[in-house]
C-alpha positions as CSV (number, residue, x, y, z in Angstrom):
1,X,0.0,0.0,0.0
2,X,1.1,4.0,-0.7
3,X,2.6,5.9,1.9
4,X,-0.5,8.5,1.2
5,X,-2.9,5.7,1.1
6,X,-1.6,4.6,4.5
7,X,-1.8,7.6,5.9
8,X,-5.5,8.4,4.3
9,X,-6.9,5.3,5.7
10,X,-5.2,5.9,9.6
11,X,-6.7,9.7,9.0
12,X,-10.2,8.1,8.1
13,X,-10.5,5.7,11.0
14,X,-9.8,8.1,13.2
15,X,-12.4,10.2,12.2
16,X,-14.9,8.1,12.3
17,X,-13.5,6.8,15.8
18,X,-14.1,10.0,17.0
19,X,-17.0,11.3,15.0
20,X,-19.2,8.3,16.6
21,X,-17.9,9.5,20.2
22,X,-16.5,6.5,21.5
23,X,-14.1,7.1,24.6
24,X,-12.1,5.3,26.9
25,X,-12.5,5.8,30.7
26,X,-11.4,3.9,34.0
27,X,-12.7,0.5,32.8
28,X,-15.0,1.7,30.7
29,X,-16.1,1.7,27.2
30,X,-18.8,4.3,26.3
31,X,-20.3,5.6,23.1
32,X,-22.7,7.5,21.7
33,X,-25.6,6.0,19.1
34,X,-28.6,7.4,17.6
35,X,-31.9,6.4,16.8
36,X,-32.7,6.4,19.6
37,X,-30.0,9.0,20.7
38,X,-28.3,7.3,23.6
39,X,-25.0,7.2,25.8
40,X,-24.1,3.5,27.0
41,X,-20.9,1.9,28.5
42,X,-19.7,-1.5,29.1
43,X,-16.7,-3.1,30.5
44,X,-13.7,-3.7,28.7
45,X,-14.2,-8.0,29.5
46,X,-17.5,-7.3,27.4
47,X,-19.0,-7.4,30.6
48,X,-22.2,-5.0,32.4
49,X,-23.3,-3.1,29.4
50,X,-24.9,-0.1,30.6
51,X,-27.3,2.6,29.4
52,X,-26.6,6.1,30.8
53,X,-28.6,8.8,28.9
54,X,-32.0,8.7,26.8
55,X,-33.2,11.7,25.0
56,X,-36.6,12.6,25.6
57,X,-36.9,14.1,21.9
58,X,-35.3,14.4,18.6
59,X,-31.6,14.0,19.3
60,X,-28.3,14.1,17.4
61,X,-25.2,12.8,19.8
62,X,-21.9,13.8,18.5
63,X,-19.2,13.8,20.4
64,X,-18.3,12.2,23.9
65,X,-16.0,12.9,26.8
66,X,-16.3,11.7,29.8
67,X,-14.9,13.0,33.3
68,X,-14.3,10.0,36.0
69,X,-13.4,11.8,38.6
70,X,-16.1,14.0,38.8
71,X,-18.6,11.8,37.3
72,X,-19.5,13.2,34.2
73,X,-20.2,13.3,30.7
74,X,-20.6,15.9,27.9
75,X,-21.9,15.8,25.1
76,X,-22.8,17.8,21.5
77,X,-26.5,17.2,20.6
78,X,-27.1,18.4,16.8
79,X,-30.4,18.7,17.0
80,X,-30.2,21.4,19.8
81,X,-27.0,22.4,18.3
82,X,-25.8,22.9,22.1
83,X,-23.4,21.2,24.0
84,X,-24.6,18.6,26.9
85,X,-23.6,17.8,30.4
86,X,-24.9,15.2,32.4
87,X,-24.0,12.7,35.7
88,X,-22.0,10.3,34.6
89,X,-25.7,8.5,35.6
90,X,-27.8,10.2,33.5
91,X,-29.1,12.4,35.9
92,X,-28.8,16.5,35.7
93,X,-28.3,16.2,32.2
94,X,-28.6,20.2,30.8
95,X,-27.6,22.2,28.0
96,X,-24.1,23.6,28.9
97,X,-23.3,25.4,25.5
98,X,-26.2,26.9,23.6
99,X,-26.1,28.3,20.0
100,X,-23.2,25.9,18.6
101,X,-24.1,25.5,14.8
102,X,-22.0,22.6,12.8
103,X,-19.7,21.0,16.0
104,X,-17.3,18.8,14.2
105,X,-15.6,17.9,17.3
106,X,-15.1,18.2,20.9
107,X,-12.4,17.5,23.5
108,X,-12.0,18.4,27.2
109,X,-8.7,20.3,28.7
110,X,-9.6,17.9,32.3
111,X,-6.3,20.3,34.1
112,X,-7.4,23.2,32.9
113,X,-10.8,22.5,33.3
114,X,-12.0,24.3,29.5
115,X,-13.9,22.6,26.7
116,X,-12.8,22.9,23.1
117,X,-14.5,22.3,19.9
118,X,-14.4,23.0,16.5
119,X,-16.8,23.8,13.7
120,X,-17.4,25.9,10.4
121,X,-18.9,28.6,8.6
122,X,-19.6,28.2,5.3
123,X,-18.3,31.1,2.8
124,X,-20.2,30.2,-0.3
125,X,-22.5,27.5,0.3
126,X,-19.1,25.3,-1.1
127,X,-16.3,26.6,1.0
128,X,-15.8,26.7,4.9
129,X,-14.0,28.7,7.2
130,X,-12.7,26.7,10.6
131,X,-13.4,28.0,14.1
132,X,-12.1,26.6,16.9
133,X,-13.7,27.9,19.9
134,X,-13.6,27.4,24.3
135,X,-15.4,27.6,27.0
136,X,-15.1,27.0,31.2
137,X,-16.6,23.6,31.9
138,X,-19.7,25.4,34.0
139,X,-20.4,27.1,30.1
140,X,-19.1,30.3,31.0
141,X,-15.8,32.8,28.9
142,X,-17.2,31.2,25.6
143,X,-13.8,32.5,23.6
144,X,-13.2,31.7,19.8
145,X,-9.3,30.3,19.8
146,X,-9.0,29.8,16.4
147,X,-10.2,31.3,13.0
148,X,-9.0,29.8,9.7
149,X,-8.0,32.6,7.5
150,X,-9.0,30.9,3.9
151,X,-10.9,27.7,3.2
152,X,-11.1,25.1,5.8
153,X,-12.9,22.6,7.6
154,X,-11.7,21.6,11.4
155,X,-12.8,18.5,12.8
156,X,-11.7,15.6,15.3
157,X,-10.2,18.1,18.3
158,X,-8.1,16.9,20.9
159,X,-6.4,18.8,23.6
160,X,-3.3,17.1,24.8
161,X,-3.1,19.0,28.3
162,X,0.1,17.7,29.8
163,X,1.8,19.5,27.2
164,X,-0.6,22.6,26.7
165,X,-1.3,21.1,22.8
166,X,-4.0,21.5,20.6
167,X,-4.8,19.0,17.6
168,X,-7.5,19.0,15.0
169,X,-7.8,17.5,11.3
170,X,-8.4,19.9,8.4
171,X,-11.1,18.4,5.9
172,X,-10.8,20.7,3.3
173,X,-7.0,21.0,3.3
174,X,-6.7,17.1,4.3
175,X,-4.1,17.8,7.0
176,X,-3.6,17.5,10.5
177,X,-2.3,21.0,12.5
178,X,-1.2,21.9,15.6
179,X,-0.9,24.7,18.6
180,X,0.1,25.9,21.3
């Protein structure tokens, strides 16, 4: 196989890895599904599969982290186009982040305690603008980090806190970039 075609195929599986929100946690598997839109777990021996969240209306998960030492999960919901935080239970689930059009992808700074995500604009109805933007984990100091200055599309975001690192995947540009 091509060196390009390699690395194409790694860049694909990851983002659909993390497009689906699956994320590792303590012992824990847990994922996001739709239809209906739903947050489950289960062991990683296979064992005690476990539902944690049910919408109670139309619903769009995308996205999952999940916080073990303070029990719990977040969430973007499409169809409220708002960011989600919930007991790792289920319980107390509310909308965190309002007014989030096109999320492509979310990750959680746990040290710095900040959520990041990234999403678009769109120029022309064909071309996109990416925005990667912040917030404090109680929704407050909403703060855009990131604007693309020609066409792009960010997606897949992952802070790396122990070295103060951000990562996303460019669609449009087909690349992966980083910052500080």
């Amino acid at each position: 196989m091509n060196k390009r075609l390699h690395s194409f195929l790694k860049v694909f599986l990851l983002m659909v890895l993390l497009h689906t929100g699956l994320e590792m946690s303590g012992q824990k598997l847990y994922w996001t599904k739709n239809n209906p839109s739903e947050i489950e777990s289960i062991n990683f021996d296979g064992t005690a599969m476990t539902f944690h969240y049910t919408a109670g209306g139309p619903a769009t998960f995308r996205g999952l982290e999940i916080d073990v030492a303070n029990q719990k999960m977040y969430w973007y919901d499409e169809h409220q186009a708002a960011f989600m935080k919930a007991n790792l239970d289920g319980t107390n689930a509310v909308i965190l982040i309002a007014n989030v059009d096109f999320a492509t992808g979310m990750s959680i700074d746990f040290i710095n305690q900040k959520l990041y995500w990234s999403t678009y604009t769109t120029i022309d109805n064909i071309n996109y603008i990416g925005i990667i933007e912040k917030a404090n984990l109680d929704g407050s100091g909403r703060t855009v980090v990131l604007s693309s200055d020609g066409y792009s599309n960010f997606h897949n975001i992952k802070v790396d806190s122990t070295h103060q690192k951000l990562y996303w995947f460019d669609q449009y540009n087909f690349k992966i970039s980083r910052s500080n």
